[in-house]
C-alpha positions as CSV (number, residue, x, y, z in Angstrom):
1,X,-23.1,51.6,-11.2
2,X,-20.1,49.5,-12.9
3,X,-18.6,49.9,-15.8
4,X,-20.2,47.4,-18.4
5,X,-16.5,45.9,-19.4
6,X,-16.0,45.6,-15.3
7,X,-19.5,43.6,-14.7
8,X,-18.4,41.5,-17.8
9,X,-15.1,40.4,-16.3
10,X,-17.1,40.0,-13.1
11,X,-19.7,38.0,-14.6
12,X,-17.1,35.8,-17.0
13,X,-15.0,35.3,-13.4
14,X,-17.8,34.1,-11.6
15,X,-18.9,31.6,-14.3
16,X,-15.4,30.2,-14.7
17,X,-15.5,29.5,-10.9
18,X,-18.7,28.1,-10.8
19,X,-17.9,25.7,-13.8
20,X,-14.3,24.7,-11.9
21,X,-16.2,24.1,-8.9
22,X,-19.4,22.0,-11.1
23,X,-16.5,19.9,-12.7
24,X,-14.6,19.2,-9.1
25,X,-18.2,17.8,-7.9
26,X,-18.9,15.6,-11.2
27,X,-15.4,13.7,-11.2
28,X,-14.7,12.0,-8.2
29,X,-10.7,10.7,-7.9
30,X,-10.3,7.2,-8.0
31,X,-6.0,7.6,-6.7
32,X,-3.9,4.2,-7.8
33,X,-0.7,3.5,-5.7
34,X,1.5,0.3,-6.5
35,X,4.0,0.8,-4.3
36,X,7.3,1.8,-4.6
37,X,9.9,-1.1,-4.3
38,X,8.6,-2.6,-7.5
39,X,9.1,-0.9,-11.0
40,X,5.4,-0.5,-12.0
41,X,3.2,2.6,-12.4
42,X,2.8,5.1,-14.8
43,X,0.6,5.4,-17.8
44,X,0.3,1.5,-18.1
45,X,-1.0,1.4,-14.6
46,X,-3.7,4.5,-15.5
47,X,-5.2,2.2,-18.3
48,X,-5.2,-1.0,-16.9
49,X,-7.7,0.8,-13.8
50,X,-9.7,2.3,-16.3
51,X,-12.0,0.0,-16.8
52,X,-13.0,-0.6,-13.1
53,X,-12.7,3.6,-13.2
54,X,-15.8,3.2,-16.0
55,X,-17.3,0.2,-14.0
56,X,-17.6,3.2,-10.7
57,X,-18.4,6.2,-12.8
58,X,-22.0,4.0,-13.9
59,X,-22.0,2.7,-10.6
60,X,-22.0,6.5,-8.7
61,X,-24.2,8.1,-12.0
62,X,-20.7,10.4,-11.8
63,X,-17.4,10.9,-13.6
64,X,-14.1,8.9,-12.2
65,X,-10.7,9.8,-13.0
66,X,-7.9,7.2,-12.0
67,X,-4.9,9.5,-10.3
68,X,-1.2,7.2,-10.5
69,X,0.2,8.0,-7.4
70,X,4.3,7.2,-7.3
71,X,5.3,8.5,-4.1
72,X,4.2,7.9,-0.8
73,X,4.9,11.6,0.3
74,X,2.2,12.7,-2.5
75,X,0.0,9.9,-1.5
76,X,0.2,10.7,2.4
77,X,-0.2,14.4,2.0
78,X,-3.3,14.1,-0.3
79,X,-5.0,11.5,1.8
80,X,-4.7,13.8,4.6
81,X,-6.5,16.5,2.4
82,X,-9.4,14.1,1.5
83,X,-7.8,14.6,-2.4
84,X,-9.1,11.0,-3.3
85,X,-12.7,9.6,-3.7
86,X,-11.3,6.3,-3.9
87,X,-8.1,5.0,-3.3
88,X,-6.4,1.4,-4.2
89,X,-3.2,1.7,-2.3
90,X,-0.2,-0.8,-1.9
91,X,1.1,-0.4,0.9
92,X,-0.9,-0.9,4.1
93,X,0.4,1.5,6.6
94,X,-0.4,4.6,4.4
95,X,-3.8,3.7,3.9
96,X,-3.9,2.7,8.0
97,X,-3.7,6.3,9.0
98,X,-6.7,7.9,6.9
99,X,-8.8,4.6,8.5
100,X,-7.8,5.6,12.0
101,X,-8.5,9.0,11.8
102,X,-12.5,8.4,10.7
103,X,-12.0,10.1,7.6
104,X,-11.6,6.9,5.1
105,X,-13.3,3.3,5.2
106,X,-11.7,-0.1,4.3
107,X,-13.8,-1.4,2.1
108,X,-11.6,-4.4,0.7
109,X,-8.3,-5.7,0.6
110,X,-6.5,-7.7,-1.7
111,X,-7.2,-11.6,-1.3
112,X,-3.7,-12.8,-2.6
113,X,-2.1,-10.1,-0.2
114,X,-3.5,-10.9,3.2
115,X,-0.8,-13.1,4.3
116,X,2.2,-10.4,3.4
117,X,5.0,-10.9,5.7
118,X,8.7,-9.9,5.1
119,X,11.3,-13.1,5.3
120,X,14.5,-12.3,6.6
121,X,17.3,-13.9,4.3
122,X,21.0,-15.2,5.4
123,X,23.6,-17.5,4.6
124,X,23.7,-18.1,8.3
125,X,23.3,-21.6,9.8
126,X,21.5,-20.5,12.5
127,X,17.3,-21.0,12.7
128,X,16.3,-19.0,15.5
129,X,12.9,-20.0,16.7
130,X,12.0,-17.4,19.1
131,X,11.9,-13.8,19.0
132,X,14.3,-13.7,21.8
133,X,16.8,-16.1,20.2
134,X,16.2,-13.7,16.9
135,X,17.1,-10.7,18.9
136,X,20.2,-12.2,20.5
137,X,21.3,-13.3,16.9
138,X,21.2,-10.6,15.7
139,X,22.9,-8.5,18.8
140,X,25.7,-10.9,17.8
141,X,26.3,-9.6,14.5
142,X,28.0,-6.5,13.7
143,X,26.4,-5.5,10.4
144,X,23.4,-4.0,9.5
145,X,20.0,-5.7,8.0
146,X,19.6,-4.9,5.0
147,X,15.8,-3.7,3.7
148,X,14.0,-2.2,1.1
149,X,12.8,1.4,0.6
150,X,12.7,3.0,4.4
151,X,8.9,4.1,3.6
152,X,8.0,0.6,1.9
153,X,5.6,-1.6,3.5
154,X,8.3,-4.2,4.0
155,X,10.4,-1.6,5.9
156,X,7.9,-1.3,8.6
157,X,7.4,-5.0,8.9
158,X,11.3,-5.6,9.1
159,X,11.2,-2.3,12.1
160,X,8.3,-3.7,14.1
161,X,9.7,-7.1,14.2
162,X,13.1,-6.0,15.0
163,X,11.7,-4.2,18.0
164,X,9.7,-7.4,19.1
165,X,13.2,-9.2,19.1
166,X,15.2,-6.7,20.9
167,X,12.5,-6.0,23.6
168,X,12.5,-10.3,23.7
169,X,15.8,-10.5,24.2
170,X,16.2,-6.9,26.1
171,X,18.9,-6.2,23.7
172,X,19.2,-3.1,21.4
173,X,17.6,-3.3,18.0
174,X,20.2,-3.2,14.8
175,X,20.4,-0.4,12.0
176,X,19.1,-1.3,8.8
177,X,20.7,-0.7,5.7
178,X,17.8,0.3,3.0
179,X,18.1,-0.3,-1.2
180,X,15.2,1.2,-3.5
181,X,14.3,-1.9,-4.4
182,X,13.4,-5.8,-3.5
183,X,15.2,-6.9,-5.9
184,X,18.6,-5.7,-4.5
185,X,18.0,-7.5,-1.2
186,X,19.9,-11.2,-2.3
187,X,22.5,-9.2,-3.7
188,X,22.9,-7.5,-0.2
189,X,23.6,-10.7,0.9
190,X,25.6,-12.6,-1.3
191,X,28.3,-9.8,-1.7
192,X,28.4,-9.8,1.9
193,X,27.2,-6.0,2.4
194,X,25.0,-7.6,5.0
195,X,24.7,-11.5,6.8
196,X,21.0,-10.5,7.0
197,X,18.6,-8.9,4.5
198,X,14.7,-9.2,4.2
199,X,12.3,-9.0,1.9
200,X,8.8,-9.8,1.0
201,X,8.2,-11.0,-2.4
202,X,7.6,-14.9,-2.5
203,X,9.2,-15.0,-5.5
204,X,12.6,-13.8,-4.5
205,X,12.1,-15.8,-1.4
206,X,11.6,-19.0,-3.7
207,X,14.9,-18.1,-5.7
208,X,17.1,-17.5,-2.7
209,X,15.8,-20.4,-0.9
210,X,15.9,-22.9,-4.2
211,X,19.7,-22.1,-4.6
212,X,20.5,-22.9,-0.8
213,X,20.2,-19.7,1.1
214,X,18.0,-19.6,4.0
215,X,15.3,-18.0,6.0
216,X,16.4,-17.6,9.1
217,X,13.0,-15.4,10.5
218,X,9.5,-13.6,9.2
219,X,7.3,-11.2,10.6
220,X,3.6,-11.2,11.5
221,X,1.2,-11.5,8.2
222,X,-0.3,-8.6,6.7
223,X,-2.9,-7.5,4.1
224,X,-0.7,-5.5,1.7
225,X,-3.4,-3.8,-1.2
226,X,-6.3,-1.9,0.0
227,X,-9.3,-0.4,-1.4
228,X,-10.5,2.6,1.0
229,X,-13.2,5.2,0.5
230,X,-14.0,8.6,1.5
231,X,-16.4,8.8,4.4
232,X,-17.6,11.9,2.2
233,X,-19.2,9.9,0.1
234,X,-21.8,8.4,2.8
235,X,-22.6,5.2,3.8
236,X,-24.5,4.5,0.5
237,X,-22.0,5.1,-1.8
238,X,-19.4,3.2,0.1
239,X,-21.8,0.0,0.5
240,X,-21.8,0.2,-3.4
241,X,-18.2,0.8,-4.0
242,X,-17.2,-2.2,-1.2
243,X,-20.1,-4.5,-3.3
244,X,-18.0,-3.8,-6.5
245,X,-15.3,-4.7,-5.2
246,X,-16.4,-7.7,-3.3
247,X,-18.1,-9.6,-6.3
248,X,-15.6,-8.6,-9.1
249,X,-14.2,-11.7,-9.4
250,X,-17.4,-13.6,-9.8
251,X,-18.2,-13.0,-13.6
252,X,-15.9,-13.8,-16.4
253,X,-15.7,-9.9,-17.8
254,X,-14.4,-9.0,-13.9
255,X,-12.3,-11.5,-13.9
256,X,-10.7,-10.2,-17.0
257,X,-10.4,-6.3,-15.1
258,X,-8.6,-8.2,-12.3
259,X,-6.3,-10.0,-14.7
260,X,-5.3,-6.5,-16.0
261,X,-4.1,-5.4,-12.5
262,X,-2.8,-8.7,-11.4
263,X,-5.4,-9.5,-9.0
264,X,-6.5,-12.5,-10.2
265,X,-8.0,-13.9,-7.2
266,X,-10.3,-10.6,-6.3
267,X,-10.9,-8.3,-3.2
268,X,-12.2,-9.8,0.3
269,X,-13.4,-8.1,3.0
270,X,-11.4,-7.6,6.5
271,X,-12.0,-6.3,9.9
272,X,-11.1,-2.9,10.1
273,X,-10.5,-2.3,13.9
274,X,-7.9,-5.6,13.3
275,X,-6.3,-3.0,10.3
276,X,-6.0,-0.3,12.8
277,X,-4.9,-2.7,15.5
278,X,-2.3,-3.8,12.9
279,X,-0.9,-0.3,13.0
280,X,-0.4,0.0,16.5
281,X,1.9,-2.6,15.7
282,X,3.6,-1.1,12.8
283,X,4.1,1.4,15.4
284,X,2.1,4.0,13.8
């Protein structure tokens, strides 16, 4: 027989387990990703989900915990481990993958970010209007293009149509330059570090081209903010989540949740096998 003091650890072990394991099945992990090219995150990003996190926990009968996720290597390794219940994630081609593979669902996207495209900015006069003529432009040159983070969303737009313009113009594709964030990109330019930077916020876009610079090129649209779901969860808990989603913005107190993450407009729905297709062209 055991000692009594060696059952009792036994017994007090197998408890603590069972209770770690109980409270791993009642909390389901709703993971938050803003990207990292803009200065945002943190604790002020954790409370401004929470109330959607609340609005899922009655929705699911279950516990939700929103997870702020700052950097893509954490937020690519733990999608790969099925970490997250839920997932909002900015940007695109991290929340591709998990879609791909069958282990995640789209479930919404962002319906002020579906026409995301990065804008290539120069003091250049010249307005190519062909890949081709892009790619032989920029053969010309002999400096690099300057781009945001070399993980960021942007990044991969800038690569993939880069690589459409070289293959166009059968030249070689040129070296980018990369700078943490978007905001550094009309600097790039101005103080001549590059002829050629790009970015993809509107409203630096709007700046540069409101005090004379130009666009000179942009690459294909994309949906940038995403809302996928663990197949895990089955097919009725996803429908539900998606729904959410989906009629947020049609009452005035969801409204107010989607002014708190700066989504005023809501979530839409779009075509996942055209979100996996839009990988291939990410190149992916």
């Amino acid at each position: 027989m055991f000692p009594r003091s060696l059952l009792t650890a036994m017994t007090a072990l197998g408890l603590a387990f069972a209770a770690n394991a109980q409270s791993k099945t009642d909390t389901l992990v709703f993971a938050v990703s803003e990207g990292v090219t803009y200065k945002t995150g943190g604790d002020a990003s954790r409370q401004n989900y929470k109330a959607i996190a609340d609005d899922l926990a009655r929705l699911l009968k279950t516990k939700v915990r929103v997870d702020v996720i700052g950097e893509y290597a954490t937020l690519e390794k733990d999608l790969a481990a099925k970490t997250y219940d839920i997932a909002f994630i900015h940007p695109t081609h991290i929340a591709i993958a998990p879609v791909k593979l069958g282990t995640y669902t789209l479930v919404a996207v962002s319906k002020a970010h579906i026409g995301y495209k990065a804008s290539f900015l120069s003091n250049l006069s010249a307005q190519p209007k062909t890949p081709a003529e892009l790619g032989k432009l920029l053969a010309s040159g002999s400096k690099m293009i300057g781009s945001p983070d070399t993980n960021s969303i942007t990044a991969w737009l800038i690569r993939a149509t880069l690589r459409d313009a070289a293959v166009a113009s059968k030249s070689a594709a040129p070296q980018l330059k990369f700078t943490r964030y978007q905001e550094s990109i009309p600097f790039m330019v101005s103080n001549g570090f590059v002829d050629i930077a790009a970015t993809a916020s509107e409203t630096i876009v709007k700046e540069w081209v409101a005090g004379g610079g130009k666009v000179i090129a942009t690459s294909k649209p994309a949906p940038i903010k995403d809302v996928i779901v663990s197949n895990a969860l089955g097919k009725e808990s996803i429908e539900l989540i998606k729904n959410y989603f989906l009629e947020l913005s049609a009452n005035a107190d969801g409204q107010a949740k989607l002014e708190r993450i700066g989504l005023k407009q809501g979530f839409v729905a779009y075509d996942q096998a055209a979100f996996v297709a839009l990988g291939t062209w990410l190149g992916l």
